[in-house]
LUMLOFI-737643 format. One record per residue (C-alpha): x, y, z; chain. Coordinates in nm, 3 decimals. Layout:
// residues N
+---------+---------+---------+--------+
:       u :       v :       w : chaine :
+---------+---------+---------+--------+
:       X :       Y :       Z :      A :
...
+---------+---------+---------+--------+
//
This chain:
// residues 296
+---------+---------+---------+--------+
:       u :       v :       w : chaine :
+---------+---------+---------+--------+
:  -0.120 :   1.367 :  -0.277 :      A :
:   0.075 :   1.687 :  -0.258 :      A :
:   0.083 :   2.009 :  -0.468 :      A :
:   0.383 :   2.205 :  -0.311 :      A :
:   0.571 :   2.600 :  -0.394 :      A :
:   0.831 :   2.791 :  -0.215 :      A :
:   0.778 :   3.175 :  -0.186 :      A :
:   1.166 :   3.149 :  -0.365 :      A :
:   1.220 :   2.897 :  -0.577 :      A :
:   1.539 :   2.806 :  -0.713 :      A :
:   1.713 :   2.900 :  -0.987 :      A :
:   2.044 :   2.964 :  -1.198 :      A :
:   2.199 :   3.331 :  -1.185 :      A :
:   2.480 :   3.463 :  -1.316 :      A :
:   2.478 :   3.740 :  -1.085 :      A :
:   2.621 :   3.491 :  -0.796 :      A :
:   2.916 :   3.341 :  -0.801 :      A :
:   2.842 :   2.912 :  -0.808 :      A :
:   3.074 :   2.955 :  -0.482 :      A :
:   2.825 :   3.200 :  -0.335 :      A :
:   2.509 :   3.123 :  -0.459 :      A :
:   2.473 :   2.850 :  -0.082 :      A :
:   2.433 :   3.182 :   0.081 :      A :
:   2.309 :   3.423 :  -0.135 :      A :
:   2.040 :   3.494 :   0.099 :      A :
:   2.243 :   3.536 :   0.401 :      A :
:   2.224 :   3.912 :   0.578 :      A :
:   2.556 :   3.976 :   0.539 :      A :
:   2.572 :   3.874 :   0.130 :      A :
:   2.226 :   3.980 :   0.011 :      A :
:   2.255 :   4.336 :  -0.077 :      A :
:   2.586 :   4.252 :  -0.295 :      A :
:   2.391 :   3.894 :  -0.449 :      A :
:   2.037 :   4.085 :  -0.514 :      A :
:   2.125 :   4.455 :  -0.641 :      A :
:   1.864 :   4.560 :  -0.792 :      A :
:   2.036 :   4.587 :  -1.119 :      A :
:   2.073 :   4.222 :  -1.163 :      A :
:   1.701 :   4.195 :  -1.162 :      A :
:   1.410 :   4.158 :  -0.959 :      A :
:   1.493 :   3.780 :  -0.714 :      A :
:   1.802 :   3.738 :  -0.932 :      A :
:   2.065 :   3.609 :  -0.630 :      A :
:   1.820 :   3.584 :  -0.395 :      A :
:   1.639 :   3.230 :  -0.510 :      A :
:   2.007 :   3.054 :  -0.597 :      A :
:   2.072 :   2.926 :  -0.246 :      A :
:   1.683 :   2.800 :  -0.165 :      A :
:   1.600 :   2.441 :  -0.247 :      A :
:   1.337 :   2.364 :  -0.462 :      A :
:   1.094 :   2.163 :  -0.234 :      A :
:   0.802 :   2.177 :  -0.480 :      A :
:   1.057 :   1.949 :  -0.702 :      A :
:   1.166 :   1.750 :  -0.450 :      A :
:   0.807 :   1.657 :  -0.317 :      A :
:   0.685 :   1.599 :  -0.718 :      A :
:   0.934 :   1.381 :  -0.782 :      A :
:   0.852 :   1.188 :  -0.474 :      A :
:   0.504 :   1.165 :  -0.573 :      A :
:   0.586 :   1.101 :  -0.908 :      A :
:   0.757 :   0.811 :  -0.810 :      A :
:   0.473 :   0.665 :  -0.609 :      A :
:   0.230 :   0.651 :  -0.865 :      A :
:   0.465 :   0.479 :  -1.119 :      A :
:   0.511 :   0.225 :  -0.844 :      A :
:   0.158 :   0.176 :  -0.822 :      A :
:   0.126 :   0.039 :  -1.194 :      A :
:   0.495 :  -0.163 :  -1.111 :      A :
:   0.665 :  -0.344 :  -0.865 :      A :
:   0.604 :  -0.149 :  -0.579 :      A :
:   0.280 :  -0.098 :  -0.564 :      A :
:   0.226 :  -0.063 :  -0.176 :      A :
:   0.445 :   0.239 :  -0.079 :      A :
:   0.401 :   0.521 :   0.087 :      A :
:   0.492 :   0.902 :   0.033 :      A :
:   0.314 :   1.036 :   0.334 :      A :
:   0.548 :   0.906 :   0.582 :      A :
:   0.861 :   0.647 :   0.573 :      A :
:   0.581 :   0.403 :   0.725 :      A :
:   0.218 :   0.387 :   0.722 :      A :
:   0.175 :   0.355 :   1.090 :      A :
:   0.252 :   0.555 :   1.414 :      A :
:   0.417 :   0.423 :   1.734 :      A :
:   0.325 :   0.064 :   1.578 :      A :
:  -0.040 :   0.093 :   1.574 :      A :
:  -0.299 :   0.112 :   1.284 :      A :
:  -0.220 :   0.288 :   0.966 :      A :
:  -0.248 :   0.643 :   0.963 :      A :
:  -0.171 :   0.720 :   0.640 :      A :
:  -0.339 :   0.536 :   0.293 :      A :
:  -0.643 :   0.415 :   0.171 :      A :
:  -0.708 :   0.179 :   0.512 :      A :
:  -0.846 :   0.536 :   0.637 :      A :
:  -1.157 :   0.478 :   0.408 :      A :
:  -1.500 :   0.272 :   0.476 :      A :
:  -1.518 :  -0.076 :   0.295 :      A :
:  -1.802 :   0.055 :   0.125 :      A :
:  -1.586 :   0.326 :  -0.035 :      A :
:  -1.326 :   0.053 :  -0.137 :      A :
:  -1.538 :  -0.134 :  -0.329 :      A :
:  -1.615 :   0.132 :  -0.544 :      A :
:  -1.301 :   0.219 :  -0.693 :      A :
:  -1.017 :   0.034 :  -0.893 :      A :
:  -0.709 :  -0.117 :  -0.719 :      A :
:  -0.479 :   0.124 :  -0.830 :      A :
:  -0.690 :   0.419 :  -0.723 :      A :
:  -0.646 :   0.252 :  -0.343 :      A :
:  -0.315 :   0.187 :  -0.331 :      A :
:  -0.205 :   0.579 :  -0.491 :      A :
:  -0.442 :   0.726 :  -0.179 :      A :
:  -0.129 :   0.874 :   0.075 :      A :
:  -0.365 :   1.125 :   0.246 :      A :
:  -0.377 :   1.132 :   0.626 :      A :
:  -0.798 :   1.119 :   0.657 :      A :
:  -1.094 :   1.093 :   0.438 :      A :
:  -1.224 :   1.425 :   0.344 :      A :
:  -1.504 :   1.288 :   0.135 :      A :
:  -1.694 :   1.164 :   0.434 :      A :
:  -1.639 :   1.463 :   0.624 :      A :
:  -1.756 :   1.715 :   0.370 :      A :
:  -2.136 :   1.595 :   0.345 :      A :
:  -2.135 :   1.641 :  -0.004 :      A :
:  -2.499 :   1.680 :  -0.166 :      A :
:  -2.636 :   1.597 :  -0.481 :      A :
:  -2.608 :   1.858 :  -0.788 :      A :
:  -2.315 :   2.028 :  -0.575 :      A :
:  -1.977 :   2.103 :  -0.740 :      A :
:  -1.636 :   1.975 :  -0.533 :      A :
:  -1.276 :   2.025 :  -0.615 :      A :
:  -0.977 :   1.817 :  -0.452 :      A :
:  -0.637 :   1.979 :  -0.402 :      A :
:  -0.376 :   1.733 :  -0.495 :      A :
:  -0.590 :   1.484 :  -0.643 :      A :
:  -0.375 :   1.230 :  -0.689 :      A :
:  -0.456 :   0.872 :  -0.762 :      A :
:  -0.821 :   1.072 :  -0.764 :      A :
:  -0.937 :   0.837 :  -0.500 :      A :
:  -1.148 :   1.124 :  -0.357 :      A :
:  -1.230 :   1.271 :  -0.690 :      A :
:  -1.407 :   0.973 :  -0.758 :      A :
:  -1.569 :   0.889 :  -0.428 :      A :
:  -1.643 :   1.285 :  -0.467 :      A :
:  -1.838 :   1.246 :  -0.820 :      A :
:  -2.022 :   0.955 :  -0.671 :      A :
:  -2.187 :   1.160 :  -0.378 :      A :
:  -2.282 :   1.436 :  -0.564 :      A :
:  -2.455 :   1.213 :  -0.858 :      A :
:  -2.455 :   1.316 :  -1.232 :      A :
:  -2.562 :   1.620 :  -1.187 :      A :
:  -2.264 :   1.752 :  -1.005 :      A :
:  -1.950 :   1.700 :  -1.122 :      A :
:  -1.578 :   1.685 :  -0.905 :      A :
:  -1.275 :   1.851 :  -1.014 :      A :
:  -0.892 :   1.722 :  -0.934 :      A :
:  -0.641 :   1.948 :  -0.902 :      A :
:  -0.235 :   1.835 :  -0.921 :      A :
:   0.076 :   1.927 :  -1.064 :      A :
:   0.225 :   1.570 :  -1.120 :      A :
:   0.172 :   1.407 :  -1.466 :      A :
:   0.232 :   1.094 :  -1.320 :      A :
:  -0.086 :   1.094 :  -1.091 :      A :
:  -0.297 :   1.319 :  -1.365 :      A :
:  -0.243 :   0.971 :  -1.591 :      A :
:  -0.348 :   0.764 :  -1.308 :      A :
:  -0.620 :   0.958 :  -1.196 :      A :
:  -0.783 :   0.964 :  -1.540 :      A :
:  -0.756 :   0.584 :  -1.612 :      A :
:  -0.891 :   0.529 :  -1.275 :      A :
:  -1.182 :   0.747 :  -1.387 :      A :
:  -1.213 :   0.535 :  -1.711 :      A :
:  -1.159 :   0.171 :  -1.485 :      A :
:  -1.470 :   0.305 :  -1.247 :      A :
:  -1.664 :   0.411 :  -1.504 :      A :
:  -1.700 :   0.806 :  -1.364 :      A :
:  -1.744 :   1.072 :  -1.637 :      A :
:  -1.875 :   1.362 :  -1.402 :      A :
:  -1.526 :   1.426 :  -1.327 :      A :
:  -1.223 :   1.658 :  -1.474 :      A :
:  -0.849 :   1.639 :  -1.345 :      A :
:  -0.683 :   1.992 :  -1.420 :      A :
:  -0.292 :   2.053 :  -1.427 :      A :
:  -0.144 :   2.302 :  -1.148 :      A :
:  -0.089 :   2.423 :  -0.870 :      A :
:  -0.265 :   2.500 :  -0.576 :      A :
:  -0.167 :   2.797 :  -0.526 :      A :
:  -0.260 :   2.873 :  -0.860 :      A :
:  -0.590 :   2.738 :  -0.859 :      A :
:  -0.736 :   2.714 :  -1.223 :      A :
:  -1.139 :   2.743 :  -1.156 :      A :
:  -1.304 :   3.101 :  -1.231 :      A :
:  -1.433 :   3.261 :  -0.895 :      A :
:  -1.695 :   3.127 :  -0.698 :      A :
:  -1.749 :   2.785 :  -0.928 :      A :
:  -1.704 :   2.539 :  -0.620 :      A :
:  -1.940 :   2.426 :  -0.385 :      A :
:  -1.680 :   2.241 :  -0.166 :      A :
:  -1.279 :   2.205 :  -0.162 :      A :
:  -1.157 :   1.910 :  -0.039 :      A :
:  -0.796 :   1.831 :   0.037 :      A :
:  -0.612 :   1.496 :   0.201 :      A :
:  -0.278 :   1.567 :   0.359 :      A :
:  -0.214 :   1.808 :   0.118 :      A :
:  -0.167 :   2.181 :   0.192 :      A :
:   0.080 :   2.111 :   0.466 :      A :
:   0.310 :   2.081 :   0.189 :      A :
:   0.291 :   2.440 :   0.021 :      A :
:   0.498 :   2.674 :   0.116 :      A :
:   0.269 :   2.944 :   0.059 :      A :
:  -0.059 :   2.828 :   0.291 :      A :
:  -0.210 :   3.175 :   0.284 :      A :
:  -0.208 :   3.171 :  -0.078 :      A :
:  -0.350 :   2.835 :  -0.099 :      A :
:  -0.645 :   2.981 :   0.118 :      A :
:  -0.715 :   3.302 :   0.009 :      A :
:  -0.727 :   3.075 :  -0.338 :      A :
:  -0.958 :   2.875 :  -0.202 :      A :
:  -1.165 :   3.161 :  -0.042 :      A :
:  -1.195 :   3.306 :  -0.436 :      A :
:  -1.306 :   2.970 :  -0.602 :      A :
:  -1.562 :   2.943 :  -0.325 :      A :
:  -1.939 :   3.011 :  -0.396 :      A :
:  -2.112 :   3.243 :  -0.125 :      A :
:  -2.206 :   2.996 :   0.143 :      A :
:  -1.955 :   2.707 :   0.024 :      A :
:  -1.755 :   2.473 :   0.220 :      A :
:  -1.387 :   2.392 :   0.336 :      A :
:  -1.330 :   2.046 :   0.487 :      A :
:  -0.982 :   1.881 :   0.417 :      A :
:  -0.783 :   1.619 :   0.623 :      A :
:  -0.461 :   1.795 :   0.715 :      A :
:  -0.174 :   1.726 :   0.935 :      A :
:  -0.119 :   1.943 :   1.226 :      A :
:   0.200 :   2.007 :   1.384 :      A :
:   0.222 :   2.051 :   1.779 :      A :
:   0.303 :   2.394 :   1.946 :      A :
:   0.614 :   2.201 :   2.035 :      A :
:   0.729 :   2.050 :   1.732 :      A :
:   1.082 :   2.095 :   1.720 :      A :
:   1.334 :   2.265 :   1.452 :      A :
:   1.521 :   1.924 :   1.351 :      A :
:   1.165 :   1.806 :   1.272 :      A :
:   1.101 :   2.128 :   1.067 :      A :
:   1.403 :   2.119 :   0.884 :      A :
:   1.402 :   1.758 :   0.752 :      A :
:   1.317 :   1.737 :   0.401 :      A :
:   1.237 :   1.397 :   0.438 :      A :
:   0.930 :   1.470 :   0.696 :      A :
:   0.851 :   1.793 :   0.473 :      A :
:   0.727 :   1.518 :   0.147 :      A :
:   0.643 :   1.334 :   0.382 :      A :
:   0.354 :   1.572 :   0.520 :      A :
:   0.497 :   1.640 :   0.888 :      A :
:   0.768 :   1.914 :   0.885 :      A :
:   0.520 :   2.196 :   0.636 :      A :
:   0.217 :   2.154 :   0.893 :      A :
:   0.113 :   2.486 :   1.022 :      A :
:  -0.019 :   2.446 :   1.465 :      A :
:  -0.385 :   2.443 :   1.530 :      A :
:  -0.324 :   2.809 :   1.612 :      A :
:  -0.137 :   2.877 :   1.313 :      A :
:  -0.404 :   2.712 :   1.086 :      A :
:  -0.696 :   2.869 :   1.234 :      A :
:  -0.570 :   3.232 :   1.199 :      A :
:  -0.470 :   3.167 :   0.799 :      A :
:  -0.866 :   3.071 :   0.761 :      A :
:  -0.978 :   3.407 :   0.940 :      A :
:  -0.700 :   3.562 :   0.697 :      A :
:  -0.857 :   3.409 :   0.400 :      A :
:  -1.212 :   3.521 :   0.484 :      A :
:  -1.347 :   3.193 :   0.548 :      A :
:  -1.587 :   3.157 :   0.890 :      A :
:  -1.680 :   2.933 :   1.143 :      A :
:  -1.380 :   2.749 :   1.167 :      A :
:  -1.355 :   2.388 :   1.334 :      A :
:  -1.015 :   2.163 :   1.361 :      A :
:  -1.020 :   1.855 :   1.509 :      A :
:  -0.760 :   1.596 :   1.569 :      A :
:  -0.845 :   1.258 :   1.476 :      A :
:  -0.479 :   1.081 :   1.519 :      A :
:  -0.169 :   1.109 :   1.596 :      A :
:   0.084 :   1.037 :   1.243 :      A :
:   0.379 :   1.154 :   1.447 :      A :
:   0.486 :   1.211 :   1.785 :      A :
:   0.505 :   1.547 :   1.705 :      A :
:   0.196 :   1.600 :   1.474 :      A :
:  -0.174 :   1.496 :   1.440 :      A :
:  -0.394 :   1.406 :   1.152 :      A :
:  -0.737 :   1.679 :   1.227 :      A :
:  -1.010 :   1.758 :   1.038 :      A :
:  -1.068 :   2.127 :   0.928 :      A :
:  -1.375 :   2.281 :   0.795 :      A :
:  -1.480 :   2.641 :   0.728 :      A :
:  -1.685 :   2.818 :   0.510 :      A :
:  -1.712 :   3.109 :   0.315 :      A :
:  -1.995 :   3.381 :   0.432 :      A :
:  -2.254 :   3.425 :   0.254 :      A :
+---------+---------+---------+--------+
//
């Protein structure tokens, strides 16, 4: 699932003109658009599409189409395989063991790109949050591993998938668990209350990944763990990739390069960071595994 921001989101000025607000941001328009007078980002934000709307209401759509007539699609990518192999998106990522755990609805809402949960060697008594919960298909799997005396925390902004995730909780019978409105850039824990953050094709869709980290950095206890499933894009993706809002929702066009990625986690604090590819989603992008941690 996918919690998504812009660094300029829009909005409705008065100081533009509706027949100038499409470039409002343009060099040779933005000191006329954003004078100061009109007010601090008044102008600049009228011309900027909204992607964190456009990937809710994406999102939003797949899990009511979980509980309706559609229940197997995908928001992670237009289809759930690559180059007509295996699925590389959805809940066939996950062990059997882990399906029979958790209600149907829980497995067919899951439109990550790995399976963080069995990459973040969760212990017992330990505390784990998930960034874009979703269906909470890791939140639960999460609150499993770490027993009844830890507990596992879902983070999204969609109400859609909140609703799901919490009757999913109820179906499977999980109480250590708490779903939490927002964003994740905005992350609403106190500092250093995590043991582990989690995350399944998720932060490839913020526009603000540094944020998103150094967020994650603050929520993390001395000596606690990073270790999402993320897409990452190739050195060589190209700009028509980039720019298609369709492959943004759909986890591809947001990705930040291996290089990109690792430097953000050195920006954030976090040490001894690993990314590995596990498989290709597009020809232009890979599904990896990153883990870090915060020093003690």
């Amino acid at each position: 699932m996918a919690e998504l921001t812009t660094t300029a989101e829009t909005t409705t000025n008065s100081c533009c003109a509706p027949e100038a607000q499409a470039t409002c941001c343009e060099p040779s328009v933005k000191a006329e658009c954003c004078d100061p007078s009109h007010g601090e980002g008044c102008g600049c934000a009228a011309g900027t599409t909204d992607i964190r709307e456009t990937v809710r209401e994406r999102y939003a759509a797949a899990a009511v189409q979980v509980t309706t007539t559609d229940p197997g699609a995908s928001c992670c990518a237009s289809s759930d395989t690559f180059d007509g192999g295996s699925e590389v998106f959805g809940a066939a990522l996950y062990a059997l063991g882990d399906h029979e755990q958790l209600p149907d609805t829980a497995k067919l809402a899951s439109l990550g790109c790995g399976n963080p949960t069995a990459v973040a060697e969760l212990h017992e008594g330990e505390t784990v949050l998930d960034l874009g919960s979703g269906g909470g298909i890791d939140v639960l799997l999460s609150a499993k591993r770490v027993g009844p005396t830890g507990k596992a925390h879902g983070l999204d902004m969609t109400d859609e998938m909140l609703a799901l995730a919490r009757e999913n909780a109820r179906k499977a019978g999980v109480e250590n668990v708490e779903f939490h409105k927002g964003y994740i850039e905005e992350i609403p824990l106190p500092d250093a209350s995590v043991d582990v953050v989690i995350s399944n094709c998720v932060i490839n869709l913020s526009g603000d990944k540094p944020k998103v980290l150094r967020e994650v950095a603050r929520v993390l206890r001395p000596g606690g763990r990073f270790a999402v499933s993320d897409v990452i894009a190739d050195e060589s993706m190209d700009e028509a990739t980039r720019a298609d809002m369709q492959a943004y929702t759909g986890c591809i066009a947001g990705a930040l390069t291996h290089g990109q990625f690792t430097q953000a986690l050195a920006d954030s604090g976090l040490v001894d960071v690993e990314i590995r590819e596990t498989h290709r989603v597009h020809e232009q992008a890979a599904s990896a595994i990153v883990r870090a941690q915060k020093p003690l």
